[in-house]
C-alpha positions, 0 to 999 in steps of 0.5 A: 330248147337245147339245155331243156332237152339235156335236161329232159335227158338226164332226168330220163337216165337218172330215173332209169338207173334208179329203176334198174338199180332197185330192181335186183335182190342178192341171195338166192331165190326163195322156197315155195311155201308148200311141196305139192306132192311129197317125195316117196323115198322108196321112188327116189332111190334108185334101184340096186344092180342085179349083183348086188354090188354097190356104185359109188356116186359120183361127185358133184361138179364145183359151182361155177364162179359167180358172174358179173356185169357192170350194173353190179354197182347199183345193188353192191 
């Protein structure tokens, strides 16, 4: 009985690091096919200060550097 359950074991952690290892995609997430409501551009902006004077935007923070997690093996 013993050497059937070790069997039965391995079968199991083999099937669920198969699973796990298709489960994945890299890259990024993929666009929606459409836009449901359309940007107006007159909404996006915003409005200008009273004085006239223009702020210079501020920069954008740097993208943190990607994690990792031991099951990166199974989709590299």
């Amino acid at each position: 009985m013993r050497p059937a359950r070790v069997a039965v074991l391995a079968a199991l952690a083999i099937g669920v690091g198969l699973g796990v290892g298709g489960c994945g995609r890299k890259g990024g997430l993929d666009p929606p096919p459409v836009a449901a409501v359309p940007v107006d551009p007159a909404v996006a902006q915003p409005p200008a200060p009273p004085d006239g004077s223009t702020v210079a935007p501020a920069p954008a923070p740097a993208p943190p550097p990607p994690r990792g997690t031991w099951l990166d093996w199974l989709i590299n």
